[in-house]
FIGU-204067 format. One record per atom (N, C-alpha, C, O): residue in three letters; x, y, z. Coordinates in steps of 0.1 Angstrom, whole numbers, plus 5000, padded with zeros to 4 digits. Example, Ala and Ser with C-alpha at 12.3 -4.5 7.8 and 13.67 -1.06 7.14 Angstrom:
BEGIN
ALA513249435078ALA512349555078ALA513249675078ALA514249675085SER512849785071SER513749895071SER512950005079SER513450115080
***
This chain:
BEGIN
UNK481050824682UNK481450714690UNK481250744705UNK480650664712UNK481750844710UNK481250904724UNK480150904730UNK479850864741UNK479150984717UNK477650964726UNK477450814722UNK477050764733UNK477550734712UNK476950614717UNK477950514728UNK477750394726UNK478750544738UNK478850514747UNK478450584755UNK478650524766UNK477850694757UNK477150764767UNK476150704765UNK475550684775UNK475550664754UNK473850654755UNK473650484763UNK472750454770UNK475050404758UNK475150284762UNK474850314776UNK473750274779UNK475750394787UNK475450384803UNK474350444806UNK474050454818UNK473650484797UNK472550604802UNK471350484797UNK470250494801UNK471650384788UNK470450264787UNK470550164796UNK469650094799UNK471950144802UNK471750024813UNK471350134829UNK471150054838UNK471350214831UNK470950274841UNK471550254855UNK472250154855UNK471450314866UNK472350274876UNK472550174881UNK473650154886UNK471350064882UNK472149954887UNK473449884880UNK473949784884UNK473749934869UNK474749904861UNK476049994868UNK477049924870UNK476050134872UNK476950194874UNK477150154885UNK478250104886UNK476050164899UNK476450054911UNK477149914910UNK477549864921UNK477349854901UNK477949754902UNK479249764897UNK480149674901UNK479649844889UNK480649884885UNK481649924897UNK482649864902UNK480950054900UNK481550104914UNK481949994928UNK483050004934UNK480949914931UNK481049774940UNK482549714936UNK483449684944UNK482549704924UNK483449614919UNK485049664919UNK485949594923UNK484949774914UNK485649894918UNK486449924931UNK487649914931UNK485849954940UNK485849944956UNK486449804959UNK487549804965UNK485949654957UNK485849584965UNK487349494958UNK487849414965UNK488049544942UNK489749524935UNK490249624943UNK491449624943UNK489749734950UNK490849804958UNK491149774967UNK492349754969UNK490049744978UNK490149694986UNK491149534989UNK491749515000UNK490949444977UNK491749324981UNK493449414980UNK494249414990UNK493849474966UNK494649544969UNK495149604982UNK496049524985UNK495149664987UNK495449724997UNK495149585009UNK496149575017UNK494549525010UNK494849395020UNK496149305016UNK496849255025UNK496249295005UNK497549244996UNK498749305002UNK499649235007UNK498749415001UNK500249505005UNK500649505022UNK501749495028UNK499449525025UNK499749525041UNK500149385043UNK501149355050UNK499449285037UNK500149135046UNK501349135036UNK502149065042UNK501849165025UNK503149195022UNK503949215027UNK504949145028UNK503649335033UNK504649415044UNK504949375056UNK505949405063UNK503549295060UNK503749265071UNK504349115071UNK504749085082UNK504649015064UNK504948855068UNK506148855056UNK506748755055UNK506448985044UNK507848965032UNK508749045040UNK509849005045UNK507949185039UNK509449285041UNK509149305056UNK509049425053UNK509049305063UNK509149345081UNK509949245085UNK510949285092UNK509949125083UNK510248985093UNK511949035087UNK512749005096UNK512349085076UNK513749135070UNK514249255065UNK515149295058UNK513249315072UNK513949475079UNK514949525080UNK515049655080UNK516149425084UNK517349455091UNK518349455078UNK519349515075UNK517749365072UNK518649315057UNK518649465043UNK519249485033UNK517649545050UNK517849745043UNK518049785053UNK517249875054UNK518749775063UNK519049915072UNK520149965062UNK520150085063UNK521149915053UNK521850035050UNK521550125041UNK522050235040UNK520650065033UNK519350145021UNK519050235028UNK519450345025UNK518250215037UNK517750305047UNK518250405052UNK517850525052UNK519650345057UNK520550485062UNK521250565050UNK521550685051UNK521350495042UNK521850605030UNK521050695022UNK521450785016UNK519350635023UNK518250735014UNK518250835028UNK518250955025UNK518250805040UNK517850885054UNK519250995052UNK518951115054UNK520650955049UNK521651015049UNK521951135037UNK522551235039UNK521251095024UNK520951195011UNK519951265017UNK520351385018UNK518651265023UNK517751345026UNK518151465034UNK518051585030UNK518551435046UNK519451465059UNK519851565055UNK519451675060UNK521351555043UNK522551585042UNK523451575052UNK524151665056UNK523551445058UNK524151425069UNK524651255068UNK524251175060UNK525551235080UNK526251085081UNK524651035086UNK523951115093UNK524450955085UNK523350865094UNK523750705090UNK524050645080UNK523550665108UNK523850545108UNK523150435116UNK522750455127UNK523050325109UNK521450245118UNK522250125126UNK522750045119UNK522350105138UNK522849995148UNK521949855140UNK522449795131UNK520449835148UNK519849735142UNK518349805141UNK517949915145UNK517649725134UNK516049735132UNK515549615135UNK515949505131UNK514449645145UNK513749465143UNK512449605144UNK512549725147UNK511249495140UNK509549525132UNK509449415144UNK510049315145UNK508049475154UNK507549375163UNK505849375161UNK505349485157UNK505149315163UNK504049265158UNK502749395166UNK501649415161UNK503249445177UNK502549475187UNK503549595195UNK504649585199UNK502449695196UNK503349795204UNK503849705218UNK503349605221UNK505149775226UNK505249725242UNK505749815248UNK506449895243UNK505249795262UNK505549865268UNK506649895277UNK506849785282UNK507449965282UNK508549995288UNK508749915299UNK507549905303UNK509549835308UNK509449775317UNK510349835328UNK510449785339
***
């Protein structure tokens, strides 16, 4: 059973493997564009709504009290005034 799927990839030849690969690359890629705009317009705009998730996984790691005032997520670094 093995070699005749070996022999199967080894009769369609690489343009068969290149396309595979393309295809491959190009479900990861929407992937990973998927998560970032996730993150960026689900969970950022409501960041503030786990700060205490946050401070209590930050507080187990720690071994320490940690405590979070507020979080805001802003679109663009700024600069100090």
């Amino acid at each position: 059973m093995v070699l005749k799927h070996s022999l199967f990839i080894l009769k369609h030849g690489s343009l068969w493997t290149y396309r595979l690969a393309t295809y491959a690359v190009l479900a990861a890629g929407i992937v990973f564009v998927a998560l970032v705009i996730g993150l960026r317009y689900v969970v950022l705009p409501n960041i503030n709504d786990y700060r205490e998730a946050i401070a209590q996984a930050i507080s187990g790691a720690a071994g320490q009290r940690v405590s979070i005032g507020t979080i805001t997520a802003v679109g663009r670094a700024t600069s100090p005034s």
